[in-house]
LOSE-692559 format. One record per residue: residue number from 1; chain; z, y, x of N, C-alpha, C in turn. Coordinates in steps of 0.2 Angstrom, whole numbers. Layout:
LOSE-692559
pos,unit,nw,nv,nu,caw,cav,cau,cw,cv,cu
NUM,A,Z,Y,X,Z,Y,X,Z,Y,X
...
END
This chain:
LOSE-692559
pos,unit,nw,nv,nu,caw,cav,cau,cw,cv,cu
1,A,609,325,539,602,324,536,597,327,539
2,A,592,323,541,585,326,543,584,330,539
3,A,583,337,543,579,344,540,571,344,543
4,A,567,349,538,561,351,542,562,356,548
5,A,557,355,553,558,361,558,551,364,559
6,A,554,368,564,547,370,568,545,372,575
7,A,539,374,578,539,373,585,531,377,585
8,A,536,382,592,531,387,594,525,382,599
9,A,518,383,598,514,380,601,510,386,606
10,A,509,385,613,506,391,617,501,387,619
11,A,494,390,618,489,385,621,487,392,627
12,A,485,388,633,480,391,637,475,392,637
13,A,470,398,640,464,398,638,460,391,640
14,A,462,388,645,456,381,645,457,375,639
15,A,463,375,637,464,372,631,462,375,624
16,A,461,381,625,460,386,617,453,379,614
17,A,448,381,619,439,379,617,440,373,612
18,A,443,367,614,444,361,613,448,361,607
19,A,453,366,606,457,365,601,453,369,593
20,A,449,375,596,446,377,592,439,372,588
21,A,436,368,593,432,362,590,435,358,587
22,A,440,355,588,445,350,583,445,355,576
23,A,448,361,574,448,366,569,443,365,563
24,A,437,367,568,430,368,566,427,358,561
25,A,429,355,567,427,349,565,431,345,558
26,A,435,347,558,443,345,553,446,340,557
27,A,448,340,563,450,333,568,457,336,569
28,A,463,331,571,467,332,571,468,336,580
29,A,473,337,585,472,340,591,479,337,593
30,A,479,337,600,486,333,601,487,338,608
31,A,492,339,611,496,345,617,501,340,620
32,A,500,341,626,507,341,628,513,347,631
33,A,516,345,625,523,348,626,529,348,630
34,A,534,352,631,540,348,634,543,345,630
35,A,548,340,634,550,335,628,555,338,623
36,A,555,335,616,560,336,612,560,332,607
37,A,566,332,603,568,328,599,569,332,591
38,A,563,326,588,563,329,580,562,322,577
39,A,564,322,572,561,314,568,554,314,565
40,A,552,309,566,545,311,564,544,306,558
41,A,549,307,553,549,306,547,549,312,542
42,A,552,318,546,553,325,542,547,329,545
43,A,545,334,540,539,339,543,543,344,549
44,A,535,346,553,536,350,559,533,355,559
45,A,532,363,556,527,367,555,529,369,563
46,A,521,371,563,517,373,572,515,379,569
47,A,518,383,574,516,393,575,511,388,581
48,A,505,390,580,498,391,585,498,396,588
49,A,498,398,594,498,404,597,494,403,605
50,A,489,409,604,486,412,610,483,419,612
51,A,484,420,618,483,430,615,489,431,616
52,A,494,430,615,501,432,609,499,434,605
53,A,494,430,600,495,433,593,495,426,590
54,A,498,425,585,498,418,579,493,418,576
55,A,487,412,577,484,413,575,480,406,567
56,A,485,403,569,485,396,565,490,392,564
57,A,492,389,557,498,384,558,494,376,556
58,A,501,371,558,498,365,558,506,362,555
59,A,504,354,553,508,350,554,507,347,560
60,A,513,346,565,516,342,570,519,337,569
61,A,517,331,575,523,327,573,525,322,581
62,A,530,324,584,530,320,589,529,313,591
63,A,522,312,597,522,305,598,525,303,605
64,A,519,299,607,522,296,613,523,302,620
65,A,526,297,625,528,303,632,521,303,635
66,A,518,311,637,516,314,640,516,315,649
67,A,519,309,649,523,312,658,530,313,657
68,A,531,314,664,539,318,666,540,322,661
69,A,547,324,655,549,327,653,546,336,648
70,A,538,328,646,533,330,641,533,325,634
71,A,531,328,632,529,322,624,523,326,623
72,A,519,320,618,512,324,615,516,325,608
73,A,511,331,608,513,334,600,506,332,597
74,A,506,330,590,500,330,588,500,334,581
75,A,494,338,580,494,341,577,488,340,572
76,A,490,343,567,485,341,558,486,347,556
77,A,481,344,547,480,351,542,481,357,546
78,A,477,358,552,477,365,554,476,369,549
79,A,477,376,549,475,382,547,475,388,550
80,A,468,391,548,470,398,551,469,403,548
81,A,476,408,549,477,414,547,472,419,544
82,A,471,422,539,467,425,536,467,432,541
83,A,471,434,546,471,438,552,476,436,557
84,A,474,436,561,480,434,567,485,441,564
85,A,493,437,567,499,440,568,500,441,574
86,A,502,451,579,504,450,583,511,445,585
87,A,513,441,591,519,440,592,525,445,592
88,A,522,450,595,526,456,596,529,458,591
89,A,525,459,583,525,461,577,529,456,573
90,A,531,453,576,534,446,571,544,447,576
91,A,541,446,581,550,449,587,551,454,584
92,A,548,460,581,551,466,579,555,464,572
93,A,553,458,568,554,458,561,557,454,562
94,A,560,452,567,567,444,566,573,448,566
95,A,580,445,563,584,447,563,588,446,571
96,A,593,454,573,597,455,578,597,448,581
97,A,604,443,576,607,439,578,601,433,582
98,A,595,431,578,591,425,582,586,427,586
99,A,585,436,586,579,437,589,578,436,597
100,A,585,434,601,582,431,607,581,426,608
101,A,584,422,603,582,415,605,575,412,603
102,A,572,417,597,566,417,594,558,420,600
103,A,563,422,603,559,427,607,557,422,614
104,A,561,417,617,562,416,621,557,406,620
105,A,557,406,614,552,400,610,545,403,612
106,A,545,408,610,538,412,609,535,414,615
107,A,539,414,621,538,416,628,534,410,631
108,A,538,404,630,537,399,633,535,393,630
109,A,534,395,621,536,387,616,541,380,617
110,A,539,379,612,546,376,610,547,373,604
111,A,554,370,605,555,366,596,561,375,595
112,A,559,374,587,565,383,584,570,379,583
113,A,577,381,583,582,378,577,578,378,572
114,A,585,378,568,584,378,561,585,387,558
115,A,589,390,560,591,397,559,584,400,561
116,A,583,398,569,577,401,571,570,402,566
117,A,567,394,564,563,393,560,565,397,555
118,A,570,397,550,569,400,543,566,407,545
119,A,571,411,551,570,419,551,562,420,552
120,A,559,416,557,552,417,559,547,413,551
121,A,546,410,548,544,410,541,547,417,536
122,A,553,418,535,554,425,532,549,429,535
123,A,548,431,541,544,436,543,539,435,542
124,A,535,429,543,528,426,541,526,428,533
125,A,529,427,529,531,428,523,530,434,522
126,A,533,438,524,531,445,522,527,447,526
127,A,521,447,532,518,451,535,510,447,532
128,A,512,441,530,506,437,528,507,433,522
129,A,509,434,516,510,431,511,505,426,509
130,A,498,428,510,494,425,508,493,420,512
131,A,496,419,519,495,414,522,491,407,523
132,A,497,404,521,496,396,518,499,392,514
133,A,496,389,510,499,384,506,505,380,510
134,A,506,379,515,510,377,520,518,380,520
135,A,517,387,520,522,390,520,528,388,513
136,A,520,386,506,525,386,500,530,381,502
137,A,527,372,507,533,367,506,539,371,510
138,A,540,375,514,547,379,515,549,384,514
139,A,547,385,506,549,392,504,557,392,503
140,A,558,401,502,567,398,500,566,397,491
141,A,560,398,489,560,397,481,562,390,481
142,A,559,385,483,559,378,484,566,376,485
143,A,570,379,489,576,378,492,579,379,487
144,A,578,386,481,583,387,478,584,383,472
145,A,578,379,469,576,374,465,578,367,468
146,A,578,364,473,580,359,473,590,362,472
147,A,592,367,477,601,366,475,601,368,467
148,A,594,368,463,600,370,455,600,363,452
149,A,596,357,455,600,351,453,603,346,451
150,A,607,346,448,613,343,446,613,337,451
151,A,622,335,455,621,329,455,621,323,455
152,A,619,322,448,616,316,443,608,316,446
153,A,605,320,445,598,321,445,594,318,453
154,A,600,323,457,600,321,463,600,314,466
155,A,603,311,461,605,303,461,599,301,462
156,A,597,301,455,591,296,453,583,300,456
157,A,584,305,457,579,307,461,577,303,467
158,A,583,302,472,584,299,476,582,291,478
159,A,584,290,472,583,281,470,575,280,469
160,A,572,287,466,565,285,463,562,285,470
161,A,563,291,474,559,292,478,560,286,484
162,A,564,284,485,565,277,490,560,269,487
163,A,561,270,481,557,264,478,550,267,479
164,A,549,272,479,540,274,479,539,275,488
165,A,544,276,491,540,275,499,540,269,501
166,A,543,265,497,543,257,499,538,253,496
167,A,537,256,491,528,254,486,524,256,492
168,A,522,261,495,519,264,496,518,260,504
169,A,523,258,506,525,253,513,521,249,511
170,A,522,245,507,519,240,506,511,240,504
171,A,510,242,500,503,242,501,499,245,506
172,A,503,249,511,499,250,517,497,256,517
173,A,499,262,510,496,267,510,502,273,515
174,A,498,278,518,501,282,521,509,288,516
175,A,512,289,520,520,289,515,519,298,517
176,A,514,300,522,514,307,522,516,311,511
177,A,516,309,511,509,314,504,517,314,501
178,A,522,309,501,529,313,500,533,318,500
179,A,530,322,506,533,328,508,531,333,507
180,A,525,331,500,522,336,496,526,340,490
181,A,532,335,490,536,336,483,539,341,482
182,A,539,343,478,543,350,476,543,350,467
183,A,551,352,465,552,354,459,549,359,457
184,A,547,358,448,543,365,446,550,368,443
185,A,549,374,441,554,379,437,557,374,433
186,A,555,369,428,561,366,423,563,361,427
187,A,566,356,426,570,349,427,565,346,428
188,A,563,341,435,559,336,433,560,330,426
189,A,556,327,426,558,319,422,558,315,426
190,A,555,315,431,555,310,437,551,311,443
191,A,552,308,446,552,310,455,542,311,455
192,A,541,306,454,531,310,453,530,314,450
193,A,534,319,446,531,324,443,529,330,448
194,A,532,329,454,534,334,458,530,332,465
195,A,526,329,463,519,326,467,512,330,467
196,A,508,334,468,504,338,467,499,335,467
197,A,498,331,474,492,327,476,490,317,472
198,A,497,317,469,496,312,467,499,314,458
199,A,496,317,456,496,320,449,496,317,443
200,A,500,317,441,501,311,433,497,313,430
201,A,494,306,426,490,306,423,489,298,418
202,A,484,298,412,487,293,406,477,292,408
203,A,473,293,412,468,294,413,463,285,411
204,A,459,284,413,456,276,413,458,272,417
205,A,460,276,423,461,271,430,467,269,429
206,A,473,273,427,479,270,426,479,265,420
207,A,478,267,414,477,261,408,474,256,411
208,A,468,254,416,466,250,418,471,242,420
209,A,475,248,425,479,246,429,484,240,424
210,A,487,247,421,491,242,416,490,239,412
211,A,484,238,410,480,235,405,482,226,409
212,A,481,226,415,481,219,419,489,217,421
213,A,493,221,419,503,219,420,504,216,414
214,A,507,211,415,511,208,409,516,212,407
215,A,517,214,398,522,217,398,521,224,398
216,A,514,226,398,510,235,394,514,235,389
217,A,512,230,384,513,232,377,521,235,376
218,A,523,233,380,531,236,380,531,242,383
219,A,529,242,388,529,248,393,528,255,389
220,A,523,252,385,518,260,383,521,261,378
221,A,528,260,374,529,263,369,537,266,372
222,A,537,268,378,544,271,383,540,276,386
223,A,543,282,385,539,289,392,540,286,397
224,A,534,287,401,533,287,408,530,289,411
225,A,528,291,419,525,296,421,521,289,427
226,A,514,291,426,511,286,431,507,291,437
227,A,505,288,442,502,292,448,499,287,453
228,A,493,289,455,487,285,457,490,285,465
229,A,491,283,472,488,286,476,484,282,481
230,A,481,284,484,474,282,489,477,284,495
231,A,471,279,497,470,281,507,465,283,508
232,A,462,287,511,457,290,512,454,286,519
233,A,459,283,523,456,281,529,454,270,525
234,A,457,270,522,456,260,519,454,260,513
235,A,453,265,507,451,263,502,457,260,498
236,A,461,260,500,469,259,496,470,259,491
237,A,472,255,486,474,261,479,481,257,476
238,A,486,263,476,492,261,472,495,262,464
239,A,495,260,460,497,264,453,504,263,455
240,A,508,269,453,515,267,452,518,270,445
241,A,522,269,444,525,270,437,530,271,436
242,A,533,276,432,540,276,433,544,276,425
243,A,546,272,422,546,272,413,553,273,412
244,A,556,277,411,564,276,408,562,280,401
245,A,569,280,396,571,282,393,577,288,391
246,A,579,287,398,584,293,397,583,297,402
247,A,586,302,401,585,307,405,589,307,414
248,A,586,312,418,587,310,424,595,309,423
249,A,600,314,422,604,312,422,610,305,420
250,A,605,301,417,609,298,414,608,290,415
251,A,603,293,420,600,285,421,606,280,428
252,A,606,274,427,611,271,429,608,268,435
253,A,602,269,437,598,265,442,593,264,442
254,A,588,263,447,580,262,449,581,255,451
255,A,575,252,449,575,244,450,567,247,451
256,A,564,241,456,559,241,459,555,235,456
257,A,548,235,453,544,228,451,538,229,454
258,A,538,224,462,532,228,465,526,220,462
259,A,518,222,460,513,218,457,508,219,461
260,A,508,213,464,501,213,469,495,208,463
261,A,490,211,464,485,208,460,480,204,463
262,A,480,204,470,477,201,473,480,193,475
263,A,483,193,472,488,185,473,491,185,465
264,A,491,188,462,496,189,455,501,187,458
265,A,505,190,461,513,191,462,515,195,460
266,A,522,194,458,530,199,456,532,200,461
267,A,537,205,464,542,203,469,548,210,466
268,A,554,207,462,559,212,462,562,214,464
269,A,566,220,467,570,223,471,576,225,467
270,A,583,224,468,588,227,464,592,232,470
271,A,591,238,468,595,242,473,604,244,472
272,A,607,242,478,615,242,476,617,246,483
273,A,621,252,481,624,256,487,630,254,489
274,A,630,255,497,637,252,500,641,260,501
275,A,647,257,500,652,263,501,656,263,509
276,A,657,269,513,658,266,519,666,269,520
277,A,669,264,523,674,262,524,679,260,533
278,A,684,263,534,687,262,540,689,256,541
279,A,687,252,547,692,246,547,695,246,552
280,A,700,239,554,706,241,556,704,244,564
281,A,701,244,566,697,247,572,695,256,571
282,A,697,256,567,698,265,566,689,267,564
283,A,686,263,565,678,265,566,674,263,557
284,A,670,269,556,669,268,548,661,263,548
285,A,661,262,545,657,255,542,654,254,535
286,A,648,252,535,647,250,525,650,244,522
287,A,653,246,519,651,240,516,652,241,508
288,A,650,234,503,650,232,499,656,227,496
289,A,659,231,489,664,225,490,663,222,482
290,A,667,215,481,666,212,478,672,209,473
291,A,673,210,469,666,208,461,663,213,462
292,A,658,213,458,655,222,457,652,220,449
293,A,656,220,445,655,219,437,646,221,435
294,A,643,225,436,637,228,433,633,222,438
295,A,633,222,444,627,218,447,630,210,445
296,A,637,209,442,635,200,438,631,201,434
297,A,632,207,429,629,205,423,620,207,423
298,A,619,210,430,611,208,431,608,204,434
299,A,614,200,438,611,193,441,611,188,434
300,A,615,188,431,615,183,425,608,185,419
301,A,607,189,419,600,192,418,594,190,421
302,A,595,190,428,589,187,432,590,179,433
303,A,595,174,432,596,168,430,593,169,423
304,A,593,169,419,589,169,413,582,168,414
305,A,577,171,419,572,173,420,571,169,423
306,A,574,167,429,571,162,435,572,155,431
307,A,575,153,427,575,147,421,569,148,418
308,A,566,151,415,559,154,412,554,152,416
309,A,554,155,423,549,154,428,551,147,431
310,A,555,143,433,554,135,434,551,131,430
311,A,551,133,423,548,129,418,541,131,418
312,A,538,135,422,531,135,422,527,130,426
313,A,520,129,425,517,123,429,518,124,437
314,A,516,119,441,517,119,448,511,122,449
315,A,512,125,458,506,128,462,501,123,462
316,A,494,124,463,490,119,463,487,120,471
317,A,486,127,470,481,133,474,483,135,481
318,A,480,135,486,484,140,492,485,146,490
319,A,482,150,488,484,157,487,489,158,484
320,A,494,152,479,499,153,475,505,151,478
321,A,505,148,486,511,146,489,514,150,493
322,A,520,149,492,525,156,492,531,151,497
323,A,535,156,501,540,155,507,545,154,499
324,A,548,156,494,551,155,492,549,158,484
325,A,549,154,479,546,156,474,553,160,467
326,A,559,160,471,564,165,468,559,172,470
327,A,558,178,463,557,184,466,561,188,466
328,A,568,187,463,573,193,465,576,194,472
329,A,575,199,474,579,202,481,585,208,480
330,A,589,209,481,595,214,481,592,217,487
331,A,594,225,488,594,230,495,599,233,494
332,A,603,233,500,611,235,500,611,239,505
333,A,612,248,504,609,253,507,616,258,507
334,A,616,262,512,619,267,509,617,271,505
335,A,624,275,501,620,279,497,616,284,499
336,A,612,286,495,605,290,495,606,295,493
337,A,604,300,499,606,307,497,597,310,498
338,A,596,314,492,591,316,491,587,321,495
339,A,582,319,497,578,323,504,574,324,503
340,A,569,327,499,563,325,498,558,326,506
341,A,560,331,510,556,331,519,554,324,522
342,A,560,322,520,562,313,523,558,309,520
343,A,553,307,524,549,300,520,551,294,527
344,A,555,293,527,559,288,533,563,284,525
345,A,563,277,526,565,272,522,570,272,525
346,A,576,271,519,582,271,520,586,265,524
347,A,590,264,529,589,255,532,595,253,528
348,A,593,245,528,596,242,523,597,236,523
349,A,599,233,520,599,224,523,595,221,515
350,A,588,218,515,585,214,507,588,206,510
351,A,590,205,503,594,197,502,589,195,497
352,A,585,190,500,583,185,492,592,181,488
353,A,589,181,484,594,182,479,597,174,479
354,A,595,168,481,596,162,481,603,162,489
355,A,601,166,493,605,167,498,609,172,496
356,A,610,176,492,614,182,489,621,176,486
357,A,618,170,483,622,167,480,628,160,482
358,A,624,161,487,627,155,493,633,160,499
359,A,628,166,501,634,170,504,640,172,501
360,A,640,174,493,646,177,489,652,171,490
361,A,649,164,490,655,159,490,656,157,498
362,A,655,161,501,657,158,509,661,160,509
363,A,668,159,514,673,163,516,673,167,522
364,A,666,165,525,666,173,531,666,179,529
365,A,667,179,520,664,187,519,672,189,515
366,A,677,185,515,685,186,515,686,191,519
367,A,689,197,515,693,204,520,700,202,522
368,A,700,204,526,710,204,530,715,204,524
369,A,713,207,519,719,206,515,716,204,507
370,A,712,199,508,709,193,502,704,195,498
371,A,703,201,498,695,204,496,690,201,499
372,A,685,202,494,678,199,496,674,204,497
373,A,672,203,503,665,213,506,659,210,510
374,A,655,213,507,648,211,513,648,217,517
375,A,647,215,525,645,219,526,640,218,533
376,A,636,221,538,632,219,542,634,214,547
377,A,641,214,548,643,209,553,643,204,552
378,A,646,202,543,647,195,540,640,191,538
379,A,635,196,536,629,195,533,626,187,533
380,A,629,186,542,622,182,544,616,184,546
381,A,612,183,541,605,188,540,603,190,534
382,A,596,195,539,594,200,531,587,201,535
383,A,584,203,529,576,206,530,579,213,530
384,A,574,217,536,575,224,536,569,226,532
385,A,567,232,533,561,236,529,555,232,533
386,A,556,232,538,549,230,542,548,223,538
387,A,553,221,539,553,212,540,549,210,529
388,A,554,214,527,554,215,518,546,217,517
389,A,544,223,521,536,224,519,531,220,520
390,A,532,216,527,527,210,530,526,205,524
391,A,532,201,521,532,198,518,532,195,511
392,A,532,204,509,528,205,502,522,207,502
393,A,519,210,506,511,216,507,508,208,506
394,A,510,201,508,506,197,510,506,193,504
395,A,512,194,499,513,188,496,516,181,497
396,A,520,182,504,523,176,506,529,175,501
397,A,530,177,497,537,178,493,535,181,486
398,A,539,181,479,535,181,475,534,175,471
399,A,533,179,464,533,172,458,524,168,461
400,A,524,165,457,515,161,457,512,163,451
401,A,505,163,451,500,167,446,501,162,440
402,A,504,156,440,507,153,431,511,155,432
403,A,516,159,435,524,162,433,523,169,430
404,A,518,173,433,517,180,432,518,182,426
405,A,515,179,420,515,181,415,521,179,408
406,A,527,177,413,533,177,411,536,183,413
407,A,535,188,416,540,194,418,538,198,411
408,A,537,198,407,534,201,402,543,205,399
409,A,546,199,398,555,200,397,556,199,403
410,A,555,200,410,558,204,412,558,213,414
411,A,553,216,410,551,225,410,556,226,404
412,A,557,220,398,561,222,393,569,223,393
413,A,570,218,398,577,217,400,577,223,405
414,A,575,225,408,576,233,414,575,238,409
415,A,570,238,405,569,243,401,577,245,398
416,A,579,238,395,587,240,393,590,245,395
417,A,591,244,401,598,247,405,597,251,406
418,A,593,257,405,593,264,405,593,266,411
419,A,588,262,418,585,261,425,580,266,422
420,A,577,269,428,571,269,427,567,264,432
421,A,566,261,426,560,255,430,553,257,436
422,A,554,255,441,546,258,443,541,251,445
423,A,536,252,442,532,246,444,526,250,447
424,A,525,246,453,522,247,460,516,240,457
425,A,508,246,456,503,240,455,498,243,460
426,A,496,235,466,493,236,472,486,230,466
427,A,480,235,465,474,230,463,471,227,469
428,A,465,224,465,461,219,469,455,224,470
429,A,452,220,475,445,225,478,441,220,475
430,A,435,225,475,429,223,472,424,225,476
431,A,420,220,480,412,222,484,417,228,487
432,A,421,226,491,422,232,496,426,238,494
433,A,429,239,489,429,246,484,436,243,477
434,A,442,247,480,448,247,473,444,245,466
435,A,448,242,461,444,245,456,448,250,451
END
């Protein structure tokens, strides 16, 4: 599992000027480093150093190559120290066991391990507690509250936060602000709660929102936690929603109902985890195996609906034609193990659900000994994340604006199941401006 890191940054005095004007400006600063390897879906706290003394942190994130065995680092949300930290004063306060390898980062910069990084934030932590808000996303308080847990909560934590960076894909806003998350002292209710920047609220702009969904009237008599988020750089705006009934641990699954306003489309997502499995090749692999009794009785569910939806009028309109006007999609993923550092989409194979149902009866998906198992060799094909977002951001896929207003029972029927339902609402712009 991706963790977050960190990485000691040495600028030279003809670099210092330039990097201090970025500072000043609020612009981000970009270095070339030597080459290393970090995901740049998980956070990268940057020790700033010049002088030998720390004199600011940042988020990093590895881009492209720099030259012969360089990368640029690009750096944000700088800040700086309410007083420089000696280097030398921070090597005294690391522990025996890491301090040469700590030392030897600090010499010449560098990516930290992971041991490294904690021990050098411990120090930070006590010699500058007031430091940065930065420091809180890797505190060990944080740490200690995500392992108390339970793992149920874990589950669906997991679930929510993957349907929200895929809302969030899809409408094109930035999946940074995830990594903002963090548990309070009690149990969340759901995975927004633990959102700072994008903060629940029952405010005008969300009622707005929902006031235009088919299927409020239902919605609003279920606890649920709603959150706005924006793009600062497009004017973006996302409501997401997240309504269950029971509590985290008890919940059976996240289903996704992404609503684009601007085309009136639905597009549903049913999430199912694959279990991995040896085959005879000694080599482990996903798959999914077949019957799977709870996902019958929600495709017989989703038949029910899409009989509702063919009885509505025909498209008349351009804007109402669809590559396939079935909106169910299945995503067959491994399971989900809760990260909140990780804002990287889990990969996964999305099946529209008319193809889900033609593959089930073929015999390429027969296992060696008469079971029936999907897995990525037998598929055929699938929409990946990339492929999945393209196709919905645009509305090529998706009910038609006389169908829309038949999903009404379908929030009632998800409601049921004791899911937490998330419904992903991308509005329409006005003269240039969300409304």
């Amino acid at each position: 599992m991706a963790t977050a890191g960190g990485f000691a940054v040495l600028l030279s005095k003809d670099r210092t000027t330039t990097f201090l004007e970025c500072v000043a400006e609020g612009l981000p600063f970009a270095e070339p480093v030597t080459d290393f390897q970090h995901s740049r879906a998980v956070p990268l706290l940057c020790f700033i150093v010049f002088g030998r003394k720390l004199t600011h942190l940042g988020l990093g994130r590895r881009g492209s190559r720099a030259g012969t065995g360089l990368s640029r680092l690009n750096l944000e949300r700088i800040e700086e120290l309410s007083e420089p930290l000696s280097v030398q004063r921070i090597l005294n306060r690391v522990q025996r066991r890491n301090a040469a390898y700590v030392r030897r980062r600090f010499d010449s910069g560098g990516h930290l391990t992971a041991k490294g990084f904690a021990a050098v934030l411990e120090v930070i932590r006590q010699l500058a507690p007031q430091a940065s808000y930065l420091l809180d996303r890797f505190s060990q308080t944080r740490v200690n509250r995500l392992q108390r847990l339970s793992p149920e909560a874990r589950d669906s934590l997991a679930q929510q936060k993957e349907v929200v960076l895929t809302a969030l894909s899809i409408a094109g806003i930035n999946r940074d602000i995830v990594q903002e998350w963090s548990p309070s002292e009690n149990a969340p209710v759901s995975f927004l709660e633990g959102l700072p920047s994008a903060r629940l609220r029952e405010d005008p702009m969300v009622i707005h929102d929902l006031m235009h969904l088919p299927g409020f009237d239902l919605l609003k008599t279920y606890p649920y936690s709603a959150a706005v988020f924006e793009s600062e750089a497009s004017s973006e705006r996302l409501t997401v929603i997240l309504a269950n009934r029971l509590p985290l641990e008890e919940q059976t699954g996240t289903d996704l109902i992404y609503f684009n306003e601007i085309f009136h489309s639905f597009v549903m997502v049913q999430y199912k985890a694959m279990e991995r499995e040896d085959g005879q090749d000694g080599l482990s692999r996903p798959v999914f195996r077949l019957p799977n009794a709870q996902l019958t009785k929600e495709i017989k569910r989703m038949d029910v609906l899409m009989k509702a939806l063919q009885a509505c009028p025909r498209n008349a309109g351009h804007e109402g034609y669809r590559l396939t006007e079935n909106p169910f999609f299945l995503k067959l993923c491994s399971r989900l193990i809760f990260n909140p550092d990780d804002i990287g989409l889990v990969p996964g194979m999305y099946l529209p659900l008319d193809y889900w149902k033609l593959l089930t009866q073929s015999p390429v998906i027969q296992g060696p000994r008469g079971g029936r198992q999907i897995t990525y060799e037998n598929v055929g094909r699938h929409f990946d994340n990339s492929a999945f977002i393209t196709i919905v951001s645009k509305a090529w896929v998706g009910t038609r604006p006389s169908q829309s207003t038949v999903l009404k029972e379908a929030i009632r029927q998800t409601l049921a199941t004791g899911k937490a339902l998330a419904i992903a609402i991308k509005p329409k712009k006005v003269a240039g401006l969300n409304r």
